[in-house]
C-alpha positions in Angstrom: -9.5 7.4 -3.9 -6.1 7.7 -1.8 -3.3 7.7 -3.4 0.5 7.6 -2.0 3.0 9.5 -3.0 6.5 9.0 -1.9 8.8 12.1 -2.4 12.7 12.1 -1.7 14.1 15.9 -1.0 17.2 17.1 0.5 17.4 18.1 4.6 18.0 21.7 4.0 16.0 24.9 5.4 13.1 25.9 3.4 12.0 22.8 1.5 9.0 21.2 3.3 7.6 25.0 3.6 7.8 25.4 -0.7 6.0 21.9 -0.7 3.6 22.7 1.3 2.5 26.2 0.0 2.8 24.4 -3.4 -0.5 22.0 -1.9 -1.8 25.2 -0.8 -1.6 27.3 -3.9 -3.0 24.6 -5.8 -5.6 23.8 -3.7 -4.7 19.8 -3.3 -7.1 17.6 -0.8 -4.0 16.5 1.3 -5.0 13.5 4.0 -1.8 13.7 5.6 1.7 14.7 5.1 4.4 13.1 6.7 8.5 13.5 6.8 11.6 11.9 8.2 15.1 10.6 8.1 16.3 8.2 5.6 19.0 5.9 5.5 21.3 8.7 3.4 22.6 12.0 4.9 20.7 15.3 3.9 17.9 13.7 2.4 14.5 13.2 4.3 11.9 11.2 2.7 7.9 12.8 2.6 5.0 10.2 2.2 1.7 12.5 1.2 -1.9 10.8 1.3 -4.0 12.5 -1.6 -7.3 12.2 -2.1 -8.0 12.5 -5.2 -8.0 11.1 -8.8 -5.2 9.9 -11.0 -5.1 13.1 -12.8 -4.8 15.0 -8.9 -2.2 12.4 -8.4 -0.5 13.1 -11.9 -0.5 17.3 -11.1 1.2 16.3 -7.7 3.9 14.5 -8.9 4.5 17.4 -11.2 4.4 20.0 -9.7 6.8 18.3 -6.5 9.1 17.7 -9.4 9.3 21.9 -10.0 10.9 21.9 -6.5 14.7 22.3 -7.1 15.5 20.5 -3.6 13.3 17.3 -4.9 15.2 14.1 -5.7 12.5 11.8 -6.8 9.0 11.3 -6.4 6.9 8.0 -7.1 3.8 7.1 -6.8 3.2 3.6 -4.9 -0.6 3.2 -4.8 -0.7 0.5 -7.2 2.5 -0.9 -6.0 2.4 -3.7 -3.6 3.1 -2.0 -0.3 3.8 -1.6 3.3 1.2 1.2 4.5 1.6 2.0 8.5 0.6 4.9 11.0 1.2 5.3 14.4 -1.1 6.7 17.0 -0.6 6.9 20.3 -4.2 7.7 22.4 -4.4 8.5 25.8 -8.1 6.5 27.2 -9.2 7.3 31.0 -9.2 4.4 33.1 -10.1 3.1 36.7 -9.8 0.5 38.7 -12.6 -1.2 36.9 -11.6 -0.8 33.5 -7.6 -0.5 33.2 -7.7 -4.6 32.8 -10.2 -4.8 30.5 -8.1 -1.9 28.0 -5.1 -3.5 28.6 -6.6 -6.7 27.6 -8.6 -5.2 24.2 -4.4 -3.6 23.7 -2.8 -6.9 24.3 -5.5 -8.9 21.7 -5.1 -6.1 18.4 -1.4 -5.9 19.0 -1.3 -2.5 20.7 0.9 -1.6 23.5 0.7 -0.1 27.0 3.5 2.6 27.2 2.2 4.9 30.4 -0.3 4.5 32.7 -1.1 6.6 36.0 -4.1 6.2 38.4 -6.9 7.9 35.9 -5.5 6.9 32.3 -3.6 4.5 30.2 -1.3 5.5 27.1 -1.6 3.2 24.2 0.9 2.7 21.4 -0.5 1.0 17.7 1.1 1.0 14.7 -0.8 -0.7 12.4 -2.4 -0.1 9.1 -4.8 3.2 9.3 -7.9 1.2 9.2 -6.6 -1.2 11.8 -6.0 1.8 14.2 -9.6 3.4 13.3 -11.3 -0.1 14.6 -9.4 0.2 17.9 -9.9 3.4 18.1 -14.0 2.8 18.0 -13.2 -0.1 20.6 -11.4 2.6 23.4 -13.8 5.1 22.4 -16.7 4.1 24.9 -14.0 4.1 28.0 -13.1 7.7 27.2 -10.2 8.9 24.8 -8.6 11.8 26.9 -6.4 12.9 23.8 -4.8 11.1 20.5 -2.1 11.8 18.2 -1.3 10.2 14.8 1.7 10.5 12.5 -0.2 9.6 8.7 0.9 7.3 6.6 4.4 6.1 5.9 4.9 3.5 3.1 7.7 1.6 1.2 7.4 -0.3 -1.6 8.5 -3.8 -1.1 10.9 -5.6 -3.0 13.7 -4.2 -5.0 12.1 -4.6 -8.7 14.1 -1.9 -11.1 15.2 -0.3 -8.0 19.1 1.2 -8.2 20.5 1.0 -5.2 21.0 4.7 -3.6 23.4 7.1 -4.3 26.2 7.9 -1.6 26.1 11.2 -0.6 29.0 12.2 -3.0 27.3 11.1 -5.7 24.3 13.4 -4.6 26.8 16.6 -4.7 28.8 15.6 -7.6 25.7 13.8 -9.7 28.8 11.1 -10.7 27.5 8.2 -12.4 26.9 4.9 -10.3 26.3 1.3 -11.1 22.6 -0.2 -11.0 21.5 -3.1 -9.3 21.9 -5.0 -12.2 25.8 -4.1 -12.5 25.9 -1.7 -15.3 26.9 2.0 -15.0 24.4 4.6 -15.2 25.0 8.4 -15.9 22.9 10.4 -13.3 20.5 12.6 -14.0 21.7 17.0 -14.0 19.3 17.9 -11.6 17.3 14.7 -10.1 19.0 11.6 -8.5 17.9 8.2 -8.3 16.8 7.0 -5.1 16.8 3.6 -3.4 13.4 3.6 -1.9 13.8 0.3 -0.3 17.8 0.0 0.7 18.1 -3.5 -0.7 19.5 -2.7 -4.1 23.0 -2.5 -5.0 
């Protein structure tokens, strides 16, 4: 079964190399691994796929948590939540089929971003299995070359979520107020995170 864990970590040199050796050393079955931005500064938010069972998923979370640079981590697969990928595929084309891809595009919600006298560039972001059945429909026309970012996900709703910590809270681990009003003394060494930006 795939499970999703959502991990917050602060932007600083070093820390998505320690996670990953961690998944290394350990052996994890890791179906992708994906980091970004997030709405606070100096903190980049990792979604990893593993496949695995609840005990895999359990070992994860724990051993992301020995990671001095990690803020949170939570596990959303039995959460209700928003799952997307994007993938951008590059399918060769003619003057006999370039209207009949852009037409397949235009009907699962994809989107024409380039196209040039031998290929067309399409844009989905959709759930994964959504973008594995269009990827079986561009398939017979010819995929030239494909790229996929793996999963991102964010729990929706802001059930017992605390709104996020400003970024001198993060330095100074200062208590804040939850969503709910009343003041709450931070963690020593992790810190709350918002993972939806609603809160608060």
């Amino acid at each position: 079964m795939k499970h999703t864990v959502v991990a917050m970590m602060e932007d600083k040199p070093g820390v998505l190399n320690r996670v990953v050796n961690m998944f290394s050393r350990r052996a994890f079955n890791i179906e992708s691994l994906t980091v970004g931005h997030t709405e606070l500064p100096h903190v980049s938010r990792m979604t990893v796929v593993v496949d695995g069972s609840a005990n895999d998923v359990e070992q994860v979370v724990k051993q992301l948590y020995k990671i001095i640079d990690i803020l949170k981590v939570s596990d959303l697969t039995g959460d209700k939540t928003i799952l997307r990928d994007l993938a951008l595929i590059k399918v060769a084309a003619n003057r006999d089929t370039r209207a009949e891809i852009v037409q397949i595009a235009g009907i699962v919600g994809a989107q024409i971003v380039d196209i040039v006298h031998d290929s067309v560039v399409v844009q989905m972001a959709d759930d994964e299995e959504k973008i594995d059945d269009f990827t079986r429909l561009l398939r017979p026309f010819g995929i030239k070359e494909m790229v996929r970012t793996g999963r991102v996900a964010m729990a929706r709703g802001a059930v017992n979520v605390e709104r996020a910590p400003d970024a001198a809270e993060l330095a100074t681990g200062h208590p804040h107020r939850r969503a709910d009003g009343q003041r709450r003394e931070a963690p020593s060494k992790k810190a709350t995170i918002d993972l939806t930006g609603e809160a608060g």
